[in-house]
N, C-alpha and C positions, 0 to 999 in steps of 0.2 A: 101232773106234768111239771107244774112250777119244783115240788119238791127236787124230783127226779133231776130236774136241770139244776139245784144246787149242792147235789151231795155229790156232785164229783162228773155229770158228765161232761165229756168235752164239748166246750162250744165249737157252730160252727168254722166262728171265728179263728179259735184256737186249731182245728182240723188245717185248715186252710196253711198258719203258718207251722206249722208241723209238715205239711205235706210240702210246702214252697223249700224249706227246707230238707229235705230229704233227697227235693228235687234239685236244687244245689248243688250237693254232694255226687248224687249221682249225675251232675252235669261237671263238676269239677273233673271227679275222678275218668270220665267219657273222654274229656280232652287231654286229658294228666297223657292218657291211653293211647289217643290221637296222636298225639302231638310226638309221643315216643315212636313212636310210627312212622311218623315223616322222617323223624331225624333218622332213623334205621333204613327208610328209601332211602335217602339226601346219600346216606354212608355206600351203599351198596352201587347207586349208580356214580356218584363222585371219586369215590375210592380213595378221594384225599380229605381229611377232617380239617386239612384250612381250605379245600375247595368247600367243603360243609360249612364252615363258620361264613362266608363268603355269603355260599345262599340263602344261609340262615340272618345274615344280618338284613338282604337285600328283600327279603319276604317280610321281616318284620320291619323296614324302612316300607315299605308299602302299606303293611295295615296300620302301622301309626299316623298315616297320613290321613287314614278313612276312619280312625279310630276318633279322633278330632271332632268330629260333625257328632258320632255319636252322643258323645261324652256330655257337648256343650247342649245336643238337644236331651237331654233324662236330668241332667244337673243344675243347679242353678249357681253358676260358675261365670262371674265374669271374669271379664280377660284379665290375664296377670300383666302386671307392670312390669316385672323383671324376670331375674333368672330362679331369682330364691323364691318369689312367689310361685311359678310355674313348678320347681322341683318339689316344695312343700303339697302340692293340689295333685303332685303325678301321685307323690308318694302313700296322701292321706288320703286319695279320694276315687284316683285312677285307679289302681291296684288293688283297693277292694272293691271299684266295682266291676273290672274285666277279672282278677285272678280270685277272689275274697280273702284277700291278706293285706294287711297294714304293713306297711314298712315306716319307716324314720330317715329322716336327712339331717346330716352331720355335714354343717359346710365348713369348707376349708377355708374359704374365703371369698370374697363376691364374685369368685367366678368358676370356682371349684368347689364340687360337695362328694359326700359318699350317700347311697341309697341303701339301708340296710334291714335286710329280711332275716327273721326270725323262720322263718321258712317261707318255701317255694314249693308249691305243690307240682310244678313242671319237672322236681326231681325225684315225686313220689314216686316208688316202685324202679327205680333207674339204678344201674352201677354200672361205672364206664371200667372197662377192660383194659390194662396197663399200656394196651398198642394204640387205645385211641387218648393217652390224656392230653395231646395237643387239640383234642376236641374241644369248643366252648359250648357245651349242651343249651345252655339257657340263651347263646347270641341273637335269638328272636329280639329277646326282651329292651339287649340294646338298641337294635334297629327299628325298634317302637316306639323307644323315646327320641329318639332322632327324627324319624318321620314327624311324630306329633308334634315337637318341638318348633320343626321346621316350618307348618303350618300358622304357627304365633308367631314366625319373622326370629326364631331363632337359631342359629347354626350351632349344631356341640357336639363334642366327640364322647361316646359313651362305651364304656370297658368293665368287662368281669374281673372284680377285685380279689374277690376270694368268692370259691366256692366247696360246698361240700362234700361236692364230688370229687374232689381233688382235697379231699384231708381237712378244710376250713372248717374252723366252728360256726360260721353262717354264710349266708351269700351277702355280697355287696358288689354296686355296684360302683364305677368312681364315672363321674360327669364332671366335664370342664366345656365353659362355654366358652366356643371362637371367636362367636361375633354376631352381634342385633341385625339382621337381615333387612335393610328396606321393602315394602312393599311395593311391588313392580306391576301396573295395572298392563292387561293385553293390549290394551285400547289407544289409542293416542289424541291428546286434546288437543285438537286441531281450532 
């Protein structure tokens, strides 16, 4: 048996990340799938693609708020200082671990940056049709950093820069931050 286990069969071990992996994929592509789905509801019952960008910002300003809690309880991530720390940790840390893609941050200056994907699997298998290109297919993604943002006490406006659904050689995104949010307790110290 010892032989047999070194001439080639696979470890458990190795089963496991092969299969964790496959499962990935088949979970990426599951949502890639989903998610073209919604936006094809969003279209059908809104009828207008900036009523769609609309929803689509207002649903991902929602899970970026619960995305938060996740994040910080699986990673070991303390809180950022700033704007450029927090965009550096979406970019390097968020994004592969809710999409499995790395992006890069290009800042413009301590209060403006670009977020830039080499790819987006939310536009795997997609081609938007000439009548919807006032569509912003990916606007989830904005309103997820907006929400999660807003959770660290910071307010920022977030916009699809270029995309490759609309001719771009990649997606980006441009973030500009408005303003460091005080922490406002419900409670009052009486």
């Amino acid at each position: 048996t010892e032989k047999r286990r070194k001439s080639g069969a696979m470890s458990s071990k190795a089963k496991a990340s092969a299969n964790a992996a496959a499962g990935e994929r088949i979970n990426s592509e599951l949502f890639t799938l989903t998610y073209g789905a919604l936006v094809r509801h969003l279209l059908l019952d809104l009828e207008s693609p900036e009523e769609v960008n609309k929803q689509l910002d207002k649903m991902g300003h929602n899970i970026g708020i619960r995305l938060v809690d996740d994040f910080l309880a699986k990673t070991n991530t303390r809180r950022c200082r700033n704007f450029s720390e927090a965009t550096k940790t979406i970019a390097e840390t968020g994004f592969k671990m809710f999409l499995g893609v790395t992006a890069r941050v290009s800042p413009v200056d301590d209060k403006e940056c670009k977020i830039v994907f080499n790819e987006n699997p939310l536009t795997d298998f997609v081609e938007l049709p000439e009548k919807l290109q006032q569509l912003r297919y990916c606007n989830l993604l904005c309103g997820v950093i907006r929400g999660a943002l807003e959770q660290i006490s910071m307010k920022v406006e977030v916009d699809i820069a270029r995309d490759p659904l609309k001719g771009d050689d990649k997606f980006e995104l441009h973030m500009k931050l408005v303003e460091y949010v005080n922490e406002e307790y419900p409670f009052k110290d009486d």
